[in-house]
Structures are given as C-alpha cells and as structure tokens.
N, C-alpha and C positions, 0 to 999 in steps of 0.2 A: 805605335800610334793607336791600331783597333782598341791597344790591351791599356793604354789610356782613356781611351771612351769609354769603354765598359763598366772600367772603376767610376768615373765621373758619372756615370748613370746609375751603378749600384747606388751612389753615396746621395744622385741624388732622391732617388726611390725610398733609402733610409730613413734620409729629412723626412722624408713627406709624410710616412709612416710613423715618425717620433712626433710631429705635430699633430697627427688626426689622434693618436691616443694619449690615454692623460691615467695614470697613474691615479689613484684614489685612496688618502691617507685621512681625510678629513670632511666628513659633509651630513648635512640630513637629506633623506631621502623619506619622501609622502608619496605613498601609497594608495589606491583607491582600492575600493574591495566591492566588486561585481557578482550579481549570481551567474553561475556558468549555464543554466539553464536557458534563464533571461524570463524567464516568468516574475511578470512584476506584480507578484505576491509576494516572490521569495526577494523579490530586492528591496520592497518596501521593508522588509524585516531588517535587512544592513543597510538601512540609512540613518547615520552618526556613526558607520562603524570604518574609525581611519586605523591604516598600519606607518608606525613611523620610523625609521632605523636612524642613531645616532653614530656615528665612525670618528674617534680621534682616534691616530696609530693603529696598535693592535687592540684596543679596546673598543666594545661596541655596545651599545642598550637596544634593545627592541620593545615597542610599546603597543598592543593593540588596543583599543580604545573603542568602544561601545558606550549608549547611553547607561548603560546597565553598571560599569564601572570599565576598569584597565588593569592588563595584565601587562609583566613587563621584567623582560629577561637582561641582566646584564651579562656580557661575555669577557672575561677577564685574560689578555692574552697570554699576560707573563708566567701566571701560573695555572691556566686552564679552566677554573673556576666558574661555576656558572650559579647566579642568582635570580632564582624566582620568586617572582614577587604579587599578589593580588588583592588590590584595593576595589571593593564593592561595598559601595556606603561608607558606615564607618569599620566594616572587617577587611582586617588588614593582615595578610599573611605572606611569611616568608620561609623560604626553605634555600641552604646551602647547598651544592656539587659539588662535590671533586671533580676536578677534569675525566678522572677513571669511568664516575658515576654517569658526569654527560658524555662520555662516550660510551656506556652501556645505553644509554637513552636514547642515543641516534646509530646504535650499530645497523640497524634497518636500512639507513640512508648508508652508511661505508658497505653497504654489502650490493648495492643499488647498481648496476650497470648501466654507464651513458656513452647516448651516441650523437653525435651531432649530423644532422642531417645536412641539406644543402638548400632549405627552405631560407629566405630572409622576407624579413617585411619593416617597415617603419613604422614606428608606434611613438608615438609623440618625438618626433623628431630625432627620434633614437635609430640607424640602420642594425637590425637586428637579426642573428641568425638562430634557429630553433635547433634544439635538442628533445630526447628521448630518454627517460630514466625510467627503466627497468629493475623492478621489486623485487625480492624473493618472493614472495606470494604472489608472485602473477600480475600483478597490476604497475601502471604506467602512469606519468605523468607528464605532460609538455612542458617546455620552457622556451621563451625567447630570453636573450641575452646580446648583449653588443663588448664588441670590443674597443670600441674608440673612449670606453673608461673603464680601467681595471683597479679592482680595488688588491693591492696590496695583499692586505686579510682579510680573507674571507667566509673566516666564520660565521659572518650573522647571515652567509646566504643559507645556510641548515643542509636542507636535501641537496643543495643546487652548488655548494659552494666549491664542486670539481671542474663547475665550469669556465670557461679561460675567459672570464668577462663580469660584465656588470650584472644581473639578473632585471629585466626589465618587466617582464610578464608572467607569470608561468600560475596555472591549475596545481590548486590543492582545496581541503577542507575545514570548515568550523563546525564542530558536531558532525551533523549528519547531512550537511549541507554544502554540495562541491561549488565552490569561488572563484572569483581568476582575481588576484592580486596584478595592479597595474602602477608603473611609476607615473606618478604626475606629477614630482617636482625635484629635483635635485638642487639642494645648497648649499655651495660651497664656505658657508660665514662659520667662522670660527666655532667649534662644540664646545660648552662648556666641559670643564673638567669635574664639576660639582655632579652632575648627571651620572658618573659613572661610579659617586660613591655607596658603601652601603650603607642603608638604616641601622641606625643601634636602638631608636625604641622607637615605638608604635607600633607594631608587628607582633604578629601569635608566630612562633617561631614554628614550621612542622618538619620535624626530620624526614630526611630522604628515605632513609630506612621505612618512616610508618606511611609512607605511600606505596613504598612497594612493598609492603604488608597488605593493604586496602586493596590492591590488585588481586590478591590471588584468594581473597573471603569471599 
C-alpha cells in the first residue's frame, strides 16, 4: 500500500513538472538592451537598439538592430554553418563559416567554466535561476535563466548555451560598452522558413580567411 502511494506521488510530481516546462522548438524572442551602468547617457546611445532571436528546429537567426543599420547571424544546425551578415545603409556584407571556423570563434566561450548558483529572481514573469561563467582571462559574466522553457538547440544562446534553460538576462558587451540584454517578449507564431535562407546577391562577399588576416595587421 505505502509503495503504492509513493509511485502515485512520484507520478504525480512528474505531471506537474512536464506541465510547468515546455520544450522550445519554435518562437521569437525580443530583447531589450540596457546600459549596465544605468547612466543615462550611455542608454540614451541604445535607444532603437532591439536584439531579436528567430528558433525553427535546430535552425536559428539572430538580428541586432541599431538606427545605424543590423547585423544578423544565421545558425545552420544540420551542418553547423554559420552566416554573417551586415547591412548599414546600402553596404551590404556577408561572410560564410564552417561549423570548425565558428567554433574557432567561440572556443573562448567552450573553454568558459559555469556554475549555477542558488540565486532566483523573477523577471518578467520568468522564475529564474543565476549562473556564473568563468573566462580564461579572468573575467566573468552573470546570467539568469529559467527552466520552465527549454530550448531544444541552443545554439543561438552563444556563451550561455551550456545552460539547462532559456536565457532570460544576462551581462555582456557592444564595443566598449557593458549591456544587460533582457527578454521582453517570447512568441510562440510560427517562424518563417524564408528567414533562415541565404542571400545570393546584394552582398560584398568577405571571406573568413581576410578577417582573420585583419586581426593580426
């Protein structure tokens, strides 16, 4: 009889737990972009500046958007692929990845040590728990995240995407300028599939290769 109750409590503790979380294959996600300072000089400078992330499957776009123009990364899951893209006025530039190349790009972030603290807060009606990711050069960054929406793939979380959740908040930088990126809207409507195609014209093509040339002149 106990060993009857206990099943019936596990099973129904599991319910409850498969209801509050939700799996995440498909949504837009808007962004707000804050100075971390909070001097409002430096956030009069980021106003028009939205971040938006696109999610069908394992496919995903990222677009940051300034008055100045938009940049805007495609992540390609099946074969790892990553397209950059930069439209300012009418300069319009694109550059291919191999999967190898963006993970030279982001080896910094695979080398990154995180820890999840036992901090939570709510932040737009998000219950969320903070983490800690630790650099090799010494520096650190926070993150809130939630689990009651897990995305699937999580590539388009960049630094953040080892953590077991949605990314809701977390401190990084534009230039020389430290930010705190905030979710303010999650939608679930259908992604287009056009969104995640590439350009074949308009674009100055720049290989990967002569940026990381440009790096080390």
């Amino acid at each position: 009889m106990l060993r009857s109750v206990l099943f019936l409590i596990n099973g129904l503790v599991f319910i409850q737990f498969s209801f509050a979380q939700r799996r995440l294959t498909e949504a837009t996600l808007h962004y707000t972009v804050e100075t971390a300072q909070g001097d409002s000089a430096t956030q009069a400078l980021l106003q028009g500046v939205r971040y938006t992330c696109y999610i069908k499957g394992v496919n995903s776009r990222l677009e940051l958007e300034s008055p100045m123009g938009k940049e805007s990364t495609l992540l390609l899951g099946k074969t790892g692929q990553a397209i950059l893209m930069k439209d300012y006025g009418t300069q319009h530039y694109l550059t291919k990845m191999t999967a190898a190349q963006w993970q030279q790009l982001n080896q910094v972030y695979e080398d990154a040590t995180l820890k999840i603290t036992t901090d939570t807060l709510r932040i737009n009606g998000f219950l969320c728990n903070k983490a800690l990711f630790q650099f090799p050069d010494g520096t650190s960054r926070a993150v809130w995240f939630t689990t009651q929406v897990v995305p699937i793939y999580r590539e388009f979380q960049l630094f953040a995407k080892k953590v077991p959740g949605l990314l809701v908040q977390y401190e990084t930088t534009l230039g020389n300028t430290a930010v705190i990126f905030k979710l303010k809207e999650l939608n679930y409507n259908p992604v287009q599939v056009a969104l995640f195609d590439v350009p074949e014209d308009g674009y100055r093509i720049i290989e990967w290769e002569q940026i990381e040339k440009s790096k080390g002149n």
